[in-house]
C-alpha positions as CSV (number, residue, x, y, z in Angstrom):
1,X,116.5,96.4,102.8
2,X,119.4,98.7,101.6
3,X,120.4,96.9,99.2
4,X,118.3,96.7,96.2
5,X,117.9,92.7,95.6
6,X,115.2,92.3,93.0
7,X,115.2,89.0,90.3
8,X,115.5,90.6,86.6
9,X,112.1,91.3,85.1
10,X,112.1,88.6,82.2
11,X,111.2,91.4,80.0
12,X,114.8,93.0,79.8
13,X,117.7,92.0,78.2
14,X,119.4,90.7,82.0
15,X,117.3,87.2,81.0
16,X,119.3,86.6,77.6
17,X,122.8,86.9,79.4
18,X,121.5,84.2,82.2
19,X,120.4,82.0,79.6
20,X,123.7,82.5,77.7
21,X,125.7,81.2,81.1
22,X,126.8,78.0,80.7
23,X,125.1,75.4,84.0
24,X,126.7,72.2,84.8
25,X,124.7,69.7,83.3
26,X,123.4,68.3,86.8
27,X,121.8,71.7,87.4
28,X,118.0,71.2,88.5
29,X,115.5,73.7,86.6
30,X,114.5,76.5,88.0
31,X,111.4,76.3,88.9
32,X,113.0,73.2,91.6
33,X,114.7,76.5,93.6
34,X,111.5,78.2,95.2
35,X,110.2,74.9,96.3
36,X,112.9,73.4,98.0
37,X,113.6,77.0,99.6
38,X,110.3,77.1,101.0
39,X,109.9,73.7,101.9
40,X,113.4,72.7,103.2
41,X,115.7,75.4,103.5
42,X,113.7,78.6,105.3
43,X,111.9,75.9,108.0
44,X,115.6,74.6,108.9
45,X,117.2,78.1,109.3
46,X,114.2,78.9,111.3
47,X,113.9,75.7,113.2
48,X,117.9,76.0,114.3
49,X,117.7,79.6,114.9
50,X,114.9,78.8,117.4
51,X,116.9,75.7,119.5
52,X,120.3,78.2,119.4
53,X,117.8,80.8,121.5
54,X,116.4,78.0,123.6
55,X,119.3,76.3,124.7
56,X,121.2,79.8,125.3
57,X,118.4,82.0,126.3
58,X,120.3,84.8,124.3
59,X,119.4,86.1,120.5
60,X,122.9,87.2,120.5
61,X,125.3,83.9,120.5
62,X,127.9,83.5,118.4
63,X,126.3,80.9,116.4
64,X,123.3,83.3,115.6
65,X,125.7,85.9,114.6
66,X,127.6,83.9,112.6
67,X,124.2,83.0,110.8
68,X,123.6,86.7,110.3
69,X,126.9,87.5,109.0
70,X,127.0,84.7,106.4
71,X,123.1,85.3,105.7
72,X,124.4,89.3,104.5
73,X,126.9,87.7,102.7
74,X,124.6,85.5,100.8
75,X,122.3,88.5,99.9
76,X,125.0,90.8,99.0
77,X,126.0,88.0,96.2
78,X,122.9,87.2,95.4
79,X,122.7,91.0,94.5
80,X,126.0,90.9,92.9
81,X,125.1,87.8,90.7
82,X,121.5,88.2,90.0
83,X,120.8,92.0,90.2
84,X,123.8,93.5,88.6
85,X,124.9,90.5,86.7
86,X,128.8,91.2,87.5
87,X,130.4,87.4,86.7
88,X,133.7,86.6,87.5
């Protein structure tokens, strides 16, 4: 990827000014994230990615390209929030 979307090492001082963010009070922990990702979320987008290109017989629809576009803008975020820590 060319863009450099890495989690902070807990090591560094990135962790203190995550845990200084204030969460909504119904925020799950973290440790709920990576299992309903892998369990729920990923087989979904794959599972709907794979009927789009079965019903169309094309990998470029609209649909599937609207997935890509707002799956770069999700990365580019997560790289903006997480990775360079830039709130606001």
């Amino acid at each position: 990827s060319c863009i450099e979307n890495r989690r902070p090492q807990p090591k560094t001082k990135e962790v203190n000014g995550a845990q200084q963010r204030k969460m909504p009070s119904w925020t799950p922990p973290g440790f709920v994230f990576p299992i309903v990702w892998l369990l729920l979320i990923g087989p979904l987008r794959a599972v709907t990615s794979a009927m789009v290109i079965h019903a169309s017989g094309q990998y470029t629809t609209p649909a599937l390209l609207s997935l890509m576009l707002h799956l770069s803008i999700g990365d580019v975020w997560n790289t903006i929030n997480n990775v360079e820590r830039r709130y606001g």
